[in-house]
N, C-alpha and C positions, 0 to 999 in steps of 0.2 A: 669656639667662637659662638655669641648667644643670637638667637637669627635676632633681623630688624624688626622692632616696631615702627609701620611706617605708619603715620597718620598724612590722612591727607590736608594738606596747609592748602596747599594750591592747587587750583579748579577754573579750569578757562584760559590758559595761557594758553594749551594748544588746540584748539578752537580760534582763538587769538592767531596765534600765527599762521594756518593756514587762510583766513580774511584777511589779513597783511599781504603774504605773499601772491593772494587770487588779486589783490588790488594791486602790486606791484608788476604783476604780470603784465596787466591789465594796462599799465601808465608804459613802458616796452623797459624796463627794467630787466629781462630776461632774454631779449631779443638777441644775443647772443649768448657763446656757452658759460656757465658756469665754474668760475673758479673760488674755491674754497677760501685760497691764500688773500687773495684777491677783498674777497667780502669782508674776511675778518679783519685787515686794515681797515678797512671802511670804517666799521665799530669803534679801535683804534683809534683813529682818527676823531670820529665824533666825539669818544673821550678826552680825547687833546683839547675841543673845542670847548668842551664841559670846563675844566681846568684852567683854560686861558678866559673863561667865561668869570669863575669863581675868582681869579688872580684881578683880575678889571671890576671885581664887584657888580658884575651882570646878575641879579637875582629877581626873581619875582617875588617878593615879600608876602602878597594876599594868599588866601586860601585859596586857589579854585574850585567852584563846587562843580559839579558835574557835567552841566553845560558848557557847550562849546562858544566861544566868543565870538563875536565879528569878528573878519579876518584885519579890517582895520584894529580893532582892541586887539586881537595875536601881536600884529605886524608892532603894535605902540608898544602893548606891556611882555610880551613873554616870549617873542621870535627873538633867536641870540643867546637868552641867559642861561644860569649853569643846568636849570630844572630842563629846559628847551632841549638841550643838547643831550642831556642821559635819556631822556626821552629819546630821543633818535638813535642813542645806542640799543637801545631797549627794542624801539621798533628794528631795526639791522638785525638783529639778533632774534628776533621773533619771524623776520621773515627769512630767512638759513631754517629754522629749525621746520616752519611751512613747508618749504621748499622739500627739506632732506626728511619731512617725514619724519621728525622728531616726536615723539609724544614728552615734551618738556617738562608736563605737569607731572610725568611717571618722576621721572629725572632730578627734578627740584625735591619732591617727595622723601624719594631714596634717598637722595645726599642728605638731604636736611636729619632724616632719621638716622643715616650713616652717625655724621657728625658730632651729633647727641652721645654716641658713645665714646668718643674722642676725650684726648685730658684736654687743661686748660689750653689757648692758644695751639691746640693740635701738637704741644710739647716743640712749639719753636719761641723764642724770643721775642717775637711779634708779629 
């Protein structure tokens, strides 16, 4: 087997997750013990919300550039819809990996350069 060429795509996710998780601490998100099973419905769930977002045609159409909006402009155009909710999977998921001392960005890296050597579809049907 030929080693990986890993290039780095992603830079800052874990960095990213530990200021997610030092903020989540912070708000008492942690105030009791941690369960794994626990968190990762969470994520779960916000995907539910993504999908019942997209199925109601909840979307935010404009581009957002970079700036943060009033929270009245969030609450009008973008609290709720399908882009809102992966977002919140995204952040869930970045604060687990803060928490547990992931380095994500190794993680995404590897797989990513893993996958490159894969056949099509990872030789499944879909």
């Amino acid at each position: 087997m030929a080693n990986l060429h890993v290039v780095k795509v992603v830079n800052g996710l874990t960095a990213a997750s530990k200021s997610i998780n030092n903020d989540n601490k912070a708000k008492g998100f942690y105030d009791r013990e941690f369960n794994i099973g626990e968190r990762l419905m969470q994520v779960v769930g916000e995907l539910g919300e993504a999908l019942e977002s997209d199925r109601k045609g909840f979307h935010y159409l404009q581009n957002l550039d970079e700036t943060v909006p009033s929270e009245l402009a969030f609450m009008t155009n973008v609290k709720d819809t399908m882009e809102d909710e992966i977002a919140d999977s995204i952040i869930r998921l970045l604060d687990m990996c803060g928490y547990m001392n992931i380095n994500i960005d190794a993680h995404i890296n590897y797989k990513l350069a893993f996958n490159k050597t894969r056949e099509a579809k990872h030789g499944k049907n879909y």
